[in-house]
mmCIF file of the N, C-alpha and C atoms, coordinates in Angstrom:
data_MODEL
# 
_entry.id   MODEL 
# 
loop_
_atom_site.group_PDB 
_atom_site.id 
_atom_site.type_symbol 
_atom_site.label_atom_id 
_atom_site.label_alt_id 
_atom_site.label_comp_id 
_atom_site.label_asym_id 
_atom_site.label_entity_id 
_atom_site.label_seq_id 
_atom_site.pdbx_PDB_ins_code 
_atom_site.Cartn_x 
_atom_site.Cartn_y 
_atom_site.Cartn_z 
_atom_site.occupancy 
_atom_site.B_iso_or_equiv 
_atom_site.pdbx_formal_charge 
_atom_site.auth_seq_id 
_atom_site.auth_comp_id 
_atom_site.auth_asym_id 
_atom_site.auth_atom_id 
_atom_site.pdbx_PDB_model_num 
ATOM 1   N N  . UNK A 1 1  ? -12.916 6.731   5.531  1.00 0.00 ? 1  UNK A N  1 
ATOM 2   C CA . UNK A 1 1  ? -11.814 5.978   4.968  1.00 0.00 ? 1  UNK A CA 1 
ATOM 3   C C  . UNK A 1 1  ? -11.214 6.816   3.831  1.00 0.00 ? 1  UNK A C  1 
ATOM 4   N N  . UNK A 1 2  ? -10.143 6.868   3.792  1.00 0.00 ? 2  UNK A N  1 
ATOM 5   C CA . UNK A 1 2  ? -9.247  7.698   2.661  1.00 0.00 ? 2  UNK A CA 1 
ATOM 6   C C  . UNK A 1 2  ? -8.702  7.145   1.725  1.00 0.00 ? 2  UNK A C  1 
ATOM 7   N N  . UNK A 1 3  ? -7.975  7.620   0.590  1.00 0.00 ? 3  UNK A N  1 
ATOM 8   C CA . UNK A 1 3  ? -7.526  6.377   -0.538 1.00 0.00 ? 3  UNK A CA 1 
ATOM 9   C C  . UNK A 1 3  ? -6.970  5.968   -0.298 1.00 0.00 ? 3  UNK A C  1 
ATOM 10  N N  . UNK A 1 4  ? -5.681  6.160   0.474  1.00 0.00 ? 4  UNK A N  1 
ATOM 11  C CA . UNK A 1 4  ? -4.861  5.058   1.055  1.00 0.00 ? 4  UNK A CA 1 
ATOM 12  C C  . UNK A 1 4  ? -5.191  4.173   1.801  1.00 0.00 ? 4  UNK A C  1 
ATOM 13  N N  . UNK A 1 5  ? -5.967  4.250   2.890  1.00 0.00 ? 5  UNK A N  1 
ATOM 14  C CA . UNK A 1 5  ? -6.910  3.050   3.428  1.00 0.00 ? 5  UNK A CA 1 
ATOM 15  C C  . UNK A 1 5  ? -7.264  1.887   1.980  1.00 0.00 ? 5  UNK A C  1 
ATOM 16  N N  . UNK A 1 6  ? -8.238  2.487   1.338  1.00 0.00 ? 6  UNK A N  1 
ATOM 17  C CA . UNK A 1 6  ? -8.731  1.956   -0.183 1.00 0.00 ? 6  UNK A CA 1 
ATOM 18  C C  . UNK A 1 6  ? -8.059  0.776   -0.526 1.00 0.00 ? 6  UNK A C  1 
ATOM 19  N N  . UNK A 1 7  ? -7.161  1.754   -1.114 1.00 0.00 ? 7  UNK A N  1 
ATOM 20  C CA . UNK A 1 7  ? -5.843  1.171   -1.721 1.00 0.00 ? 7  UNK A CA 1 
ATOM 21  C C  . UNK A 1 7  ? -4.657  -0.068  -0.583 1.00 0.00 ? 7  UNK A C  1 
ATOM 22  N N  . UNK A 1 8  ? -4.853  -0.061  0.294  1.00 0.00 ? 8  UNK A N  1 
ATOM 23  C CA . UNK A 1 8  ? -4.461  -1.061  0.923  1.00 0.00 ? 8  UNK A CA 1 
ATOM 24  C C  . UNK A 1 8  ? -5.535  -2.093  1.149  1.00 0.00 ? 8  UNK A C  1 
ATOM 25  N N  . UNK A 1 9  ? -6.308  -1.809  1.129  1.00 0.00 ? 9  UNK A N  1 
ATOM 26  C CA . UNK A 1 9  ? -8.073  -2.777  1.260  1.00 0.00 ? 9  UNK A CA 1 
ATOM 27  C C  . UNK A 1 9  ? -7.761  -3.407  0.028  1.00 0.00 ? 9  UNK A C  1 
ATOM 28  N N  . UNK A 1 10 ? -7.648  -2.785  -1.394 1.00 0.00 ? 10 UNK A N  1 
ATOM 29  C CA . UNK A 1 10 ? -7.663  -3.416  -2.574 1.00 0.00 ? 10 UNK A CA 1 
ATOM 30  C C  . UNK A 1 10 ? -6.762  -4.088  -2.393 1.00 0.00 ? 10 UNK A C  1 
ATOM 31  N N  . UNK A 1 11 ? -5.075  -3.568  -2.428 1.00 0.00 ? 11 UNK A N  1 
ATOM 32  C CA . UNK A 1 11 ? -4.285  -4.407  -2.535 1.00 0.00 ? 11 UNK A CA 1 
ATOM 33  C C  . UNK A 1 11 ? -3.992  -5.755  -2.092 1.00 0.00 ? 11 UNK A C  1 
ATOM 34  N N  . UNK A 1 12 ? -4.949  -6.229  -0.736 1.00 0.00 ? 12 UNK A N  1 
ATOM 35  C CA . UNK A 1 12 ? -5.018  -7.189  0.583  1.00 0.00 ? 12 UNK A CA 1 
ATOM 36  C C  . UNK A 1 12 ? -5.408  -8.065  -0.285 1.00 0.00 ? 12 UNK A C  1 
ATOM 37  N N  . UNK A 1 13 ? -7.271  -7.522  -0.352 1.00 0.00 ? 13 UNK A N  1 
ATOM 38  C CA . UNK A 1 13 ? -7.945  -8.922  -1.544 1.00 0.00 ? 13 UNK A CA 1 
ATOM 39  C C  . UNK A 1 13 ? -7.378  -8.931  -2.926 1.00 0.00 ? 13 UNK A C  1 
ATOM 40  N N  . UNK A 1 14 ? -6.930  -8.304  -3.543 1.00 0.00 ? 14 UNK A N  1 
ATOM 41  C CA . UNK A 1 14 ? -6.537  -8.305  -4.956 1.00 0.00 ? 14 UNK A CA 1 
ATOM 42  C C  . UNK A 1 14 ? -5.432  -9.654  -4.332 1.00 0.00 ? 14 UNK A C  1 
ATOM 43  N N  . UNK A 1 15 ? -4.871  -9.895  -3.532 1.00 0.00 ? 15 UNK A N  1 
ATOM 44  C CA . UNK A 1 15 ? -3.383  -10.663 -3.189 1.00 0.00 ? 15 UNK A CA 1 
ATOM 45  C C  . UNK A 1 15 ? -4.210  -11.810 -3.208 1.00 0.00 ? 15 UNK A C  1 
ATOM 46  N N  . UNK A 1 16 ? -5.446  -11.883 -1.925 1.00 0.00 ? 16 UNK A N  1 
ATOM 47  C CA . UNK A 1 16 ? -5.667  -13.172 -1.617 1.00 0.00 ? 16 UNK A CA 1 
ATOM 48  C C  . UNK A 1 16 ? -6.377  -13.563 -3.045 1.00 0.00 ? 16 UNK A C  1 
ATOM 49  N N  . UNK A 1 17 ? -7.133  -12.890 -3.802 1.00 0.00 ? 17 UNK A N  1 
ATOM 50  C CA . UNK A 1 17 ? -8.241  -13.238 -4.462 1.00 0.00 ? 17 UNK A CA 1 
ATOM 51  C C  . UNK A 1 17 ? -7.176  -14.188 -5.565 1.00 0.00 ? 17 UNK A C  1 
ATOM 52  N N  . UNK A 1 18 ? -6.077  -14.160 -5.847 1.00 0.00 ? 18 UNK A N  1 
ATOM 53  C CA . UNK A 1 18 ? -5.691  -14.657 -7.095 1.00 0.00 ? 18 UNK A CA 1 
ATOM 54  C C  . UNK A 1 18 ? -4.557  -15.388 -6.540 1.00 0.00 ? 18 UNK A C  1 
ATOM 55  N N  . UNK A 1 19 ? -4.479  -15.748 -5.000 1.00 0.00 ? 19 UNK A N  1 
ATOM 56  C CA . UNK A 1 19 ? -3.596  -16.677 -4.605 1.00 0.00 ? 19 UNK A CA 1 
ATOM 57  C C  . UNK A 1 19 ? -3.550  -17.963 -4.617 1.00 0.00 ? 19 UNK A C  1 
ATOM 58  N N  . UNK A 1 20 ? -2.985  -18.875 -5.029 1.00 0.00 ? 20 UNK A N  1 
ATOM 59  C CA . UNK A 1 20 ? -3.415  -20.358 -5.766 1.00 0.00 ? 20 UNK A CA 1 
ATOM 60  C C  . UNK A 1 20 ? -3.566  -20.837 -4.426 1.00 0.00 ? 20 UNK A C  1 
ATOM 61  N N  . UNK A 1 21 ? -3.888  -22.128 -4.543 1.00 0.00 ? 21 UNK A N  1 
ATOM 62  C CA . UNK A 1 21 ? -4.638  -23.234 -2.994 1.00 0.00 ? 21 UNK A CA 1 
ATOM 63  C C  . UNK A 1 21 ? -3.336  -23.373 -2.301 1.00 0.00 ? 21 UNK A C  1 
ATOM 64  N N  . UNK A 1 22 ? -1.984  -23.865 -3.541 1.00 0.00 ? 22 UNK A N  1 
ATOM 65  C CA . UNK A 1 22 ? -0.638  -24.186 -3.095 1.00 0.00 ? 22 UNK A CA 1 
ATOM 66  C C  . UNK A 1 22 ? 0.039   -23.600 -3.204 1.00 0.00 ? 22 UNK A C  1 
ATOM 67  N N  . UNK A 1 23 ? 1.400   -22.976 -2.340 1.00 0.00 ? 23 UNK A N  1 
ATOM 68  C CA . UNK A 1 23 ? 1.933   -21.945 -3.304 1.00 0.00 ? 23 UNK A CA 1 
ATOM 69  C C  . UNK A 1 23 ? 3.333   -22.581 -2.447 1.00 0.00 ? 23 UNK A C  1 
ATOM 70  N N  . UNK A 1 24 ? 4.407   -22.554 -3.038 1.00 0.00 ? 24 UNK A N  1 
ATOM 71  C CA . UNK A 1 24 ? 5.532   -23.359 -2.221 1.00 0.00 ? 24 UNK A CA 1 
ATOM 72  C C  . UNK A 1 24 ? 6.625   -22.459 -1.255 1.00 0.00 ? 24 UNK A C  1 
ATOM 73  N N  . UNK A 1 25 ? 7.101   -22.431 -0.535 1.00 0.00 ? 25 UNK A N  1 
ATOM 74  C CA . UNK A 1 25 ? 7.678   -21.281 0.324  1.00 0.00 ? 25 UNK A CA 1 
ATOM 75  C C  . UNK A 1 25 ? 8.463   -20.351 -0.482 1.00 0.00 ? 25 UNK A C  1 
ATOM 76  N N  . UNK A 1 26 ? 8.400   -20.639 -1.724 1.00 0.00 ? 26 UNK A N  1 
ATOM 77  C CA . UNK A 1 26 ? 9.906   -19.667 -2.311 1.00 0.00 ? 26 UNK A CA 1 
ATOM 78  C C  . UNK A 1 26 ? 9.268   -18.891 -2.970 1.00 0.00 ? 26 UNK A C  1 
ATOM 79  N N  . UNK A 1 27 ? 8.040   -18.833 -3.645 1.00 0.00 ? 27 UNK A N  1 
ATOM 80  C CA . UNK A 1 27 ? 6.268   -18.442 -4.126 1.00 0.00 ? 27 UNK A CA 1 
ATOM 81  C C  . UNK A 1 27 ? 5.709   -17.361 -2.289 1.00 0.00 ? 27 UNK A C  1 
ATOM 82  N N  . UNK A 1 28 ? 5.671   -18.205 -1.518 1.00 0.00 ? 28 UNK A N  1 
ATOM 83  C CA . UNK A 1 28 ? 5.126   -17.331 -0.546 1.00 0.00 ? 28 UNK A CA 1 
ATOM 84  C C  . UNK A 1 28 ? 6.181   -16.099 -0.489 1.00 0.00 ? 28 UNK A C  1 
ATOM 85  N N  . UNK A 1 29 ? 7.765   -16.703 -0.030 1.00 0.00 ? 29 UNK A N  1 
ATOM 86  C CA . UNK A 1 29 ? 8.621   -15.382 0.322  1.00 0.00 ? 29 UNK A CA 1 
ATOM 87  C C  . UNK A 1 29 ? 8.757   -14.172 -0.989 1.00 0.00 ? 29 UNK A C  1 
ATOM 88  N N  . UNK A 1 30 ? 8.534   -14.655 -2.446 1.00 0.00 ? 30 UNK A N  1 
ATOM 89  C CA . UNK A 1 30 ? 8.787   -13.429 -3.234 1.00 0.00 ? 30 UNK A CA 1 
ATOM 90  C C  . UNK A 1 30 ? 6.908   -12.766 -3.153 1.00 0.00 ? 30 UNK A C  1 
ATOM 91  N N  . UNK A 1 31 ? 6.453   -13.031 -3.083 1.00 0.00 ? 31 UNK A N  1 
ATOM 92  C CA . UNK A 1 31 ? 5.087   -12.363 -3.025 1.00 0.00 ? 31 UNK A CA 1 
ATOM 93  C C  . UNK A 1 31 ? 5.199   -11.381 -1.529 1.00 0.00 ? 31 UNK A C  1 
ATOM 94  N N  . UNK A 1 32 ? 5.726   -12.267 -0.782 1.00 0.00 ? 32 UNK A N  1 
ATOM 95  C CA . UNK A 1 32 ? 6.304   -11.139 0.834  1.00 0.00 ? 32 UNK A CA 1 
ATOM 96  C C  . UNK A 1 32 ? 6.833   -10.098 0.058  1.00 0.00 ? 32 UNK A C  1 
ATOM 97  N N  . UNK A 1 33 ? 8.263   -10.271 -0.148 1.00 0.00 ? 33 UNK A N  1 
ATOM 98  C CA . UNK A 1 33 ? 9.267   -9.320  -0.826 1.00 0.00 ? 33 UNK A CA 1 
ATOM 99  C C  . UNK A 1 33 ? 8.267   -8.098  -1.288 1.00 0.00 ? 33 UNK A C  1 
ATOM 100 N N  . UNK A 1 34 ? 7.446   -8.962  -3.077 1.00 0.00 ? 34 UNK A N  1 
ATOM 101 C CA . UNK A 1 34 ? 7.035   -8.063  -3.435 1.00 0.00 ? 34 UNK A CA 1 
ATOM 102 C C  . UNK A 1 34 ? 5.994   -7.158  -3.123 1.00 0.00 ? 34 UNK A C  1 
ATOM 103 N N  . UNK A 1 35 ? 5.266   -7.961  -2.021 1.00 0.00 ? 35 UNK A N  1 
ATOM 104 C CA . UNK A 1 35 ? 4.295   -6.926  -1.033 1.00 0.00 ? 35 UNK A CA 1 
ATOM 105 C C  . UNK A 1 35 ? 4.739   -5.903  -0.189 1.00 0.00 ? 35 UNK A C  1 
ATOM 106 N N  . UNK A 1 36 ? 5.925   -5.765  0.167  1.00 0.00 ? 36 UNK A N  1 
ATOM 107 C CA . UNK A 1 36 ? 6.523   -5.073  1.071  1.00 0.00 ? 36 UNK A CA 1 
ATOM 108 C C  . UNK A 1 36 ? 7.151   -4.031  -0.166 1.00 0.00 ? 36 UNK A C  1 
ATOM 109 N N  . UNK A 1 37 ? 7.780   -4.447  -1.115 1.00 0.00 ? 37 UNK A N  1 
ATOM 110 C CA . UNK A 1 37 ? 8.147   -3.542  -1.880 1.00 0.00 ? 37 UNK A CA 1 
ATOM 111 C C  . UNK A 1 37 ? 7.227   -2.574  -2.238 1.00 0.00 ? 37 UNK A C  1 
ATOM 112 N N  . UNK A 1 38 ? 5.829   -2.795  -2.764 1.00 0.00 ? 38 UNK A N  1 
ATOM 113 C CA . UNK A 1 38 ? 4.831   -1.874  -3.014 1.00 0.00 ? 38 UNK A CA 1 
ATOM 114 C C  . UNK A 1 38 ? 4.539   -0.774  -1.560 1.00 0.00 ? 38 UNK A C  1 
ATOM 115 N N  . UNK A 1 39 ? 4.375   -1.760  -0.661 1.00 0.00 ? 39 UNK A N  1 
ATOM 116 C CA . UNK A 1 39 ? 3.632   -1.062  0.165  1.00 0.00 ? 39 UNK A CA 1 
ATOM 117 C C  . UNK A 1 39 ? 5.014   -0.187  1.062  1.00 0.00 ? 39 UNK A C  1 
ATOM 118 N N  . UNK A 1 40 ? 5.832   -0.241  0.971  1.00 0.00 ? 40 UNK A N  1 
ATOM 119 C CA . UNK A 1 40 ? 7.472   0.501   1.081  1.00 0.00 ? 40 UNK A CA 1 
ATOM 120 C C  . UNK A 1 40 ? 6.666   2.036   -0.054 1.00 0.00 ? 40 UNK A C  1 
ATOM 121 N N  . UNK A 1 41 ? 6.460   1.924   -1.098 1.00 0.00 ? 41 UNK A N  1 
ATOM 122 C CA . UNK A 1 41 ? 6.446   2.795   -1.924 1.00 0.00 ? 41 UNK A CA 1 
ATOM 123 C C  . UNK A 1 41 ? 5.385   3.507   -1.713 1.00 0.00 ? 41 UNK A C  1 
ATOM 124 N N  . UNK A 1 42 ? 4.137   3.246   -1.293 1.00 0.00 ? 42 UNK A N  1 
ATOM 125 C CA . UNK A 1 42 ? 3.275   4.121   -0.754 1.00 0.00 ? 42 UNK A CA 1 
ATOM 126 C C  . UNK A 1 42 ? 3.372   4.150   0.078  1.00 0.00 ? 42 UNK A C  1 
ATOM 127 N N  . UNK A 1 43 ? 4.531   3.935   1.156  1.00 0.00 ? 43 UNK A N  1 
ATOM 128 C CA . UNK A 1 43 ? 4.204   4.828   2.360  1.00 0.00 ? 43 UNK A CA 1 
ATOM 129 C C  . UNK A 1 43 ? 5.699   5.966   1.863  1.00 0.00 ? 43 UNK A C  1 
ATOM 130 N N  . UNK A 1 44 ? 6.220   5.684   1.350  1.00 0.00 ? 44 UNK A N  1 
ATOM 131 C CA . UNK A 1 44 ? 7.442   6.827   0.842  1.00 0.00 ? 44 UNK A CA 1 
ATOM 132 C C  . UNK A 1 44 ? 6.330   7.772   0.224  1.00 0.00 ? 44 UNK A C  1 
ATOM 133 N N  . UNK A 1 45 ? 5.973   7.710   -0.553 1.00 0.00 ? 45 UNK A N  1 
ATOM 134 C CA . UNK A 1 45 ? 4.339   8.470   -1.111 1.00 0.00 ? 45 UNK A CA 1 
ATOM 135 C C  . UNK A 1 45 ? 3.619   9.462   -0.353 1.00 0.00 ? 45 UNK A C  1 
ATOM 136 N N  . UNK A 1 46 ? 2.888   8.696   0.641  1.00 0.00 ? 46 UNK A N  1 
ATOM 137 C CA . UNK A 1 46 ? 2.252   9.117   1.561  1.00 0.00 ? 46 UNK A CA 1 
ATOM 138 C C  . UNK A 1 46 ? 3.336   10.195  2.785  1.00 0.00 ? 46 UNK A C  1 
ATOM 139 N N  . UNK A 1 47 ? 4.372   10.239  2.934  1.00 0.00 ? 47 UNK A N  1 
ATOM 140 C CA . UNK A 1 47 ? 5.099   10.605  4.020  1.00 0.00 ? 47 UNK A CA 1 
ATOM 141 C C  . UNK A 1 47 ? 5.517   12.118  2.677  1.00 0.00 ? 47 UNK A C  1 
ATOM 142 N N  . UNK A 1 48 ? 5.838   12.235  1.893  1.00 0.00 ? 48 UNK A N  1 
ATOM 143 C CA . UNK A 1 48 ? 6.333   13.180  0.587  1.00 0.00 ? 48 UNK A CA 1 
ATOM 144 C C  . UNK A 1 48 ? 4.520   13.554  0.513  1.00 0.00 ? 48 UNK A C  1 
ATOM 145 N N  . UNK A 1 49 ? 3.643   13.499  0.308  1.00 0.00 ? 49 UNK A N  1 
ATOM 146 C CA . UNK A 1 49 ? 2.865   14.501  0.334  1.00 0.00 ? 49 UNK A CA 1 
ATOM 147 C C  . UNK A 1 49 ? 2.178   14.790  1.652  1.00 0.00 ? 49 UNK A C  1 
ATOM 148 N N  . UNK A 1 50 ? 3.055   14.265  3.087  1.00 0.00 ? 50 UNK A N  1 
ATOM 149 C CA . UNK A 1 50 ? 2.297   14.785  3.994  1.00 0.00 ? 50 UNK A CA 1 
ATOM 150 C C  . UNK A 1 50 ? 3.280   16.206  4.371  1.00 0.00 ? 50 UNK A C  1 
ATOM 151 N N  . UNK A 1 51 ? 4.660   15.828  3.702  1.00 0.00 ? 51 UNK A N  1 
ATOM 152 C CA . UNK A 1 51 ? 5.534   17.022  3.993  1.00 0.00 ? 51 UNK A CA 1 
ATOM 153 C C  . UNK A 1 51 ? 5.099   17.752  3.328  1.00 0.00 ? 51 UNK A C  1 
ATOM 154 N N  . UNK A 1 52 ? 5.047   17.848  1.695  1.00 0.00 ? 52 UNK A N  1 
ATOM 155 C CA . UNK A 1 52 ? 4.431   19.203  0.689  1.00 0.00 ? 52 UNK A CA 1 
ATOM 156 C C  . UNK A 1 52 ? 3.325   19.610  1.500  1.00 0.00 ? 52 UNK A C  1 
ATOM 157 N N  . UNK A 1 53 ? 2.286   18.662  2.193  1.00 0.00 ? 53 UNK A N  1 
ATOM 158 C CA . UNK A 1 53 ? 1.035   19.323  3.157  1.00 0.00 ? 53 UNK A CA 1 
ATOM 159 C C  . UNK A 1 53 ? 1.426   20.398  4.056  1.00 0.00 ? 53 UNK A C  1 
ATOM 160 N N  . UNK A 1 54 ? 2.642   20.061  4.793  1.00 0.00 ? 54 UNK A N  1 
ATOM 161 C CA . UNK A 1 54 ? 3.050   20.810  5.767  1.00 0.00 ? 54 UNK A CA 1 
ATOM 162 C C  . UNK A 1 54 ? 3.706   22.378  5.405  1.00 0.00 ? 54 UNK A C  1 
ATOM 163 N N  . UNK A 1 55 ? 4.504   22.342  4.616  1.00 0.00 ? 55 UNK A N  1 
ATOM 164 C CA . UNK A 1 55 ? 4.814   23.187  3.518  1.00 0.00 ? 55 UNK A CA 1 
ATOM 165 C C  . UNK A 1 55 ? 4.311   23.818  3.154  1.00 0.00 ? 55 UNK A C  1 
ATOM 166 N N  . UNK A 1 56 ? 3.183   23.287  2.707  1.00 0.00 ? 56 UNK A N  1 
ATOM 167 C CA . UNK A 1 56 ? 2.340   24.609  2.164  1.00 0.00 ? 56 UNK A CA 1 
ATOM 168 C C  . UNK A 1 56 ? 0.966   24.881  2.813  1.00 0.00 ? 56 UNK A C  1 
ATOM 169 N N  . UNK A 1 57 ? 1.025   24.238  4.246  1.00 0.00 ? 57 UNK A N  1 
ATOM 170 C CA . UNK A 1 57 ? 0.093   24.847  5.280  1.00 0.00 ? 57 UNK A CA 1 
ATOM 171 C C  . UNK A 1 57 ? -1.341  24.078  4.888  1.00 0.00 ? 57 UNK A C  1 
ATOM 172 N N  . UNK A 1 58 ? -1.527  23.022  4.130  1.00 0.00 ? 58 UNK A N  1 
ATOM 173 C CA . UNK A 1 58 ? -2.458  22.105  4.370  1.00 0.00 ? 58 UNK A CA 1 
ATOM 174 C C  . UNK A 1 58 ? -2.053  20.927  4.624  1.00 0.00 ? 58 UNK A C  1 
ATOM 175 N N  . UNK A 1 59 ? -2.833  21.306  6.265  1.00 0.00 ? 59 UNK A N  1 
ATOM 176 C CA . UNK A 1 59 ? -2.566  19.932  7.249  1.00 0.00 ? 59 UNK A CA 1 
ATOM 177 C C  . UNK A 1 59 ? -3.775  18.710  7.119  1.00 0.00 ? 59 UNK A C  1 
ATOM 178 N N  . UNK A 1 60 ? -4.677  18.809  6.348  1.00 0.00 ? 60 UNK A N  1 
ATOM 179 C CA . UNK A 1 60 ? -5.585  17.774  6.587  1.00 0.00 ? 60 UNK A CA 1 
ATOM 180 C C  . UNK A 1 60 ? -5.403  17.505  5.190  1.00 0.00 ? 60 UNK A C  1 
ATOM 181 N N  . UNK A 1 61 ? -5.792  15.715  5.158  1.00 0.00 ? 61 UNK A N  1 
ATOM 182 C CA . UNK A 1 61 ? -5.831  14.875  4.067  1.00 0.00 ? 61 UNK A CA 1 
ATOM 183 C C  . UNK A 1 61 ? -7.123  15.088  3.201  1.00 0.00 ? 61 UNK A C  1 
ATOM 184 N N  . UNK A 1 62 ? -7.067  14.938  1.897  1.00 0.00 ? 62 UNK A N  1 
ATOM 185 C CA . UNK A 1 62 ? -9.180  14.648  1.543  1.00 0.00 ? 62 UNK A CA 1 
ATOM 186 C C  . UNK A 1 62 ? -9.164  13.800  1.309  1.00 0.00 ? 62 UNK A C  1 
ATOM 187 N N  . UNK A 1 63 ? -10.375 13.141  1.323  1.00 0.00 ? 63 UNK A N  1 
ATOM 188 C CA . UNK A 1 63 ? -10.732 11.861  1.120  1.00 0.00 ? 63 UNK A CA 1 
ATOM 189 C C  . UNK A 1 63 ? -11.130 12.450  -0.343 1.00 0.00 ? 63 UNK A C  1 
ATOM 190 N N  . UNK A 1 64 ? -11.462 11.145  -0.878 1.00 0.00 ? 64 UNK A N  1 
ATOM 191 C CA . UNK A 1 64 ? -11.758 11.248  -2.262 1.00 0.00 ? 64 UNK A CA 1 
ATOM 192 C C  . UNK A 1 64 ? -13.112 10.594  -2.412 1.00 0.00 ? 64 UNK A C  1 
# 
């Protein structure tokens, strides 16, 4: 598993762990929004250092 794996593992339970019992649809859709916004940003992330990888001739990821 790699940090980005990780880091989407965290981000999943970090969401559910502090999600109230009720949450009303307008509460569910900005938590969508703002889940998609993050995870929009690490994959812009992830795609920009798989090009510098390519670039500079390291093709494999490390795990950490």
């Amino acid at each position: 598993m790699n940090k980005w794996d990780r880091l989407y593992l965290y981000l999943n339970d970090w969401r559910f762990a502090i999600a109230p019992d009720e949450t009303t649809p307008e509460e569910e859709r900005h938590d969508r929004e703002i889940e998609k916004e993050v995870l929009d940003g690490v994959m812009a992330e992830m795609e920009k250092l798989d090009e510098d990888r390519e670039k500079t001739g390291v093709l494999e990821r490390e795990d950490v």
